[in-house]
C-alpha positions in Angstrom: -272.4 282.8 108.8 -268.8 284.6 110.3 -269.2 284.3 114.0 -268.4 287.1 116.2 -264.8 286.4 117.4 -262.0 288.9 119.1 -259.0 289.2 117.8 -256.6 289.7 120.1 -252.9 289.1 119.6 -250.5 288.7 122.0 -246.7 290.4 121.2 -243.6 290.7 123.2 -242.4 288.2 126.0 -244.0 287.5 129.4 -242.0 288.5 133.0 -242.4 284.9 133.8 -242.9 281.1 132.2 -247.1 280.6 131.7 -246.1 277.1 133.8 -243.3 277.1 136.0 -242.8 272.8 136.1 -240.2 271.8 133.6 -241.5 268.6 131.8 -238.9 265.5 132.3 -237.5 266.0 128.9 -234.0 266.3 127.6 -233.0 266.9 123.9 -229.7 265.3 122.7 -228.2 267.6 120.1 -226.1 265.1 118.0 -223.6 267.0 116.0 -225.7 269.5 114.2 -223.8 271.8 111.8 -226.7 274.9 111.8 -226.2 277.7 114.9 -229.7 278.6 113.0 -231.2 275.4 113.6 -229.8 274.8 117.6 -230.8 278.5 118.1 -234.6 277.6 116.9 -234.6 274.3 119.0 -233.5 276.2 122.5 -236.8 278.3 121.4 -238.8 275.4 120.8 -237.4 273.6 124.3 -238.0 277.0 126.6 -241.6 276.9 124.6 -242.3 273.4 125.8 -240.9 273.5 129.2 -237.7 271.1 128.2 -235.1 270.3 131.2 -232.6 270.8 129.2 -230.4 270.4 125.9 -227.2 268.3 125.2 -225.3 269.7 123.0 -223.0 266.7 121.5 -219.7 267.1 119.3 -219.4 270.2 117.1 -223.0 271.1 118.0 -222.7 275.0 118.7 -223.9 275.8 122.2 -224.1 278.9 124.4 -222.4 281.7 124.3 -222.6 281.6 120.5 -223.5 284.6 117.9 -225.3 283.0 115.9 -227.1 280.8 117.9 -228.0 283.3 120.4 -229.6 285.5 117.4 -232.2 283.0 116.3 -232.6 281.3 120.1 -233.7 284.9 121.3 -232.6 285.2 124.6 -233.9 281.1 125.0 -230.3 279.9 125.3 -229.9 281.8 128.8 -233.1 280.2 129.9 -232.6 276.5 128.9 -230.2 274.8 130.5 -227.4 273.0 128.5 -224.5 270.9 128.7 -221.9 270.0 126.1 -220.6 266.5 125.6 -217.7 265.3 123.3 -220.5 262.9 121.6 -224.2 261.9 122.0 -222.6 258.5 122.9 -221.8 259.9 126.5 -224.8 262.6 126.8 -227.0 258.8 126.3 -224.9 257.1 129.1 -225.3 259.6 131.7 -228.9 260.0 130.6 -229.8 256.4 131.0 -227.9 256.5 134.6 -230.3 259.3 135.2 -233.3 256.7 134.4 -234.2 258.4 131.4 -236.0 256.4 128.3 -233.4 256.9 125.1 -235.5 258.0 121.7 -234.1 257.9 118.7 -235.9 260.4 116.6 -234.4 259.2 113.0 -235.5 257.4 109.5 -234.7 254.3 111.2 -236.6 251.5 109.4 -238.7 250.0 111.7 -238.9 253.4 113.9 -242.6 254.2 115.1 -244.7 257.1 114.0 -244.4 259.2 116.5 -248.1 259.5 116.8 -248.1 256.0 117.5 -245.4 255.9 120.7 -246.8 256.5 124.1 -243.9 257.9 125.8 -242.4 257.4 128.8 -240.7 260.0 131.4 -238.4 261.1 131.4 -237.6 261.0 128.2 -234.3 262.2 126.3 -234.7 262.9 122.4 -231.8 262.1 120.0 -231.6 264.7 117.1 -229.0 264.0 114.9 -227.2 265.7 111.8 -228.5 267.2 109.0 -227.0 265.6 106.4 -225.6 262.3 108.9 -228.0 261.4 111.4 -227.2 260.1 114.4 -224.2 258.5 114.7 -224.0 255.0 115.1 -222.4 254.4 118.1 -225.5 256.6 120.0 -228.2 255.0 117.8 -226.9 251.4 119.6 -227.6 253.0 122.9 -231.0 254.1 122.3 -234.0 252.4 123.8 -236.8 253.3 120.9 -236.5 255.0 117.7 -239.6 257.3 116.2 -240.2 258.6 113.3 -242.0 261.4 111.5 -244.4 260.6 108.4 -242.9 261.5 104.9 -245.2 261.3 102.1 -243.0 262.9 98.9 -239.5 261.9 97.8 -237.2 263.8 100.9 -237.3 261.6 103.8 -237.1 263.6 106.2 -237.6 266.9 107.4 -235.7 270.5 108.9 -234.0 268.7 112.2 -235.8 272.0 114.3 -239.1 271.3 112.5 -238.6 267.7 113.5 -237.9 268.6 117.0 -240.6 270.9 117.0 -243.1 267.9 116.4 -241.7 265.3 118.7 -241.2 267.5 122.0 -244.8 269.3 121.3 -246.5 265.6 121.3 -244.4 265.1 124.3 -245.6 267.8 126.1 -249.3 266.6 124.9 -249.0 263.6 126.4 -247.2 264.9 129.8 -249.5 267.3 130.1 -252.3 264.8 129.9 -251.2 262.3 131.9 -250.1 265.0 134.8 -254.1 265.6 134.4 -255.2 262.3 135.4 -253.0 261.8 137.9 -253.9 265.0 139.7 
């Protein structure tokens, strides 16, 4: 039996953020080649609430074409700051008292799923093709991981990010509820 459900879809933008608290999360942008992909992941960070992106080395960053064209408007709303590498972005981050993730196929790194993490928290997204590079892999405090099942291992660095800062938000978002 279909139950009786409305279908209502939402389109177009709203005047104003559905919460107005940033969550106490930065994403490291670690030399990523694709204005495509850093475009997508300002989306994904103004979707979650992010603090704001580092965008490290040859990463593009706003004002850029063809970030701007896939980040829809998202790279005037997220915050960013460029760094010559992830190496310094981690420094300041850790003077700032943020935790240092390392979100990479490092063996030994822990599902995701598996890492309660702690705020504020900085995510370290690295290269397509590279990863992170080595000297900001030695500053980080924790490294997780996604699942892969099939012979890639690893996945689209924005569909990556997409999974890591939505579980952060999950978890913020519950432990702001028991708290208040």
């Amino acid at each position: 039996m279909k139950s009786e459900v409305k279908i209502e879809v939402v389109l177009g933008d709203r005047s104003s953020p559905k919460q107005d608290d940033l969550m106490p999360v930065a994403v490291v942008l670690d030399r990523l080649r694709s204005a495509y992909n850093t475009g997508n992941i300002f989306r994904l960070a103004e979707a979650t609430r992010v603090s704001r992106i580092f965008a490290c080395g040859y990463t593009p960053a706003p004002p850029h074409e063809k970030l701007r064209k896939t980040a829809r408007g998202c790279d005037e709303l997220v915050e960013c700051e460029t760094y010559e590498s992830a190496f310094e972005a981690i420094l300041y981050l850790k003077s700032c008292g943020f935790t240092i993730y390392g979100v990479d196929t490092i063996v030994g790194a822990v599902d995701y799923r598996e890492t309660e993490f702690q705020f504020p928290a900085a995510f370290v997204m690295g290269n397509e093709a590279l990863g992170i590079s080595k000297e900001a892999l030695e500053q980080c405090d924790a490294f997780v991981s996604l699942p892969a099942f099939g012979c890639k291992n690893s996945i689209n660095v924005g569909n990556c990010c997409a999974v890591v800062l939505f579980e952060a938000l999950h978890q913020w978002k519950n432990r702001k509820k028991g708290s208040g």
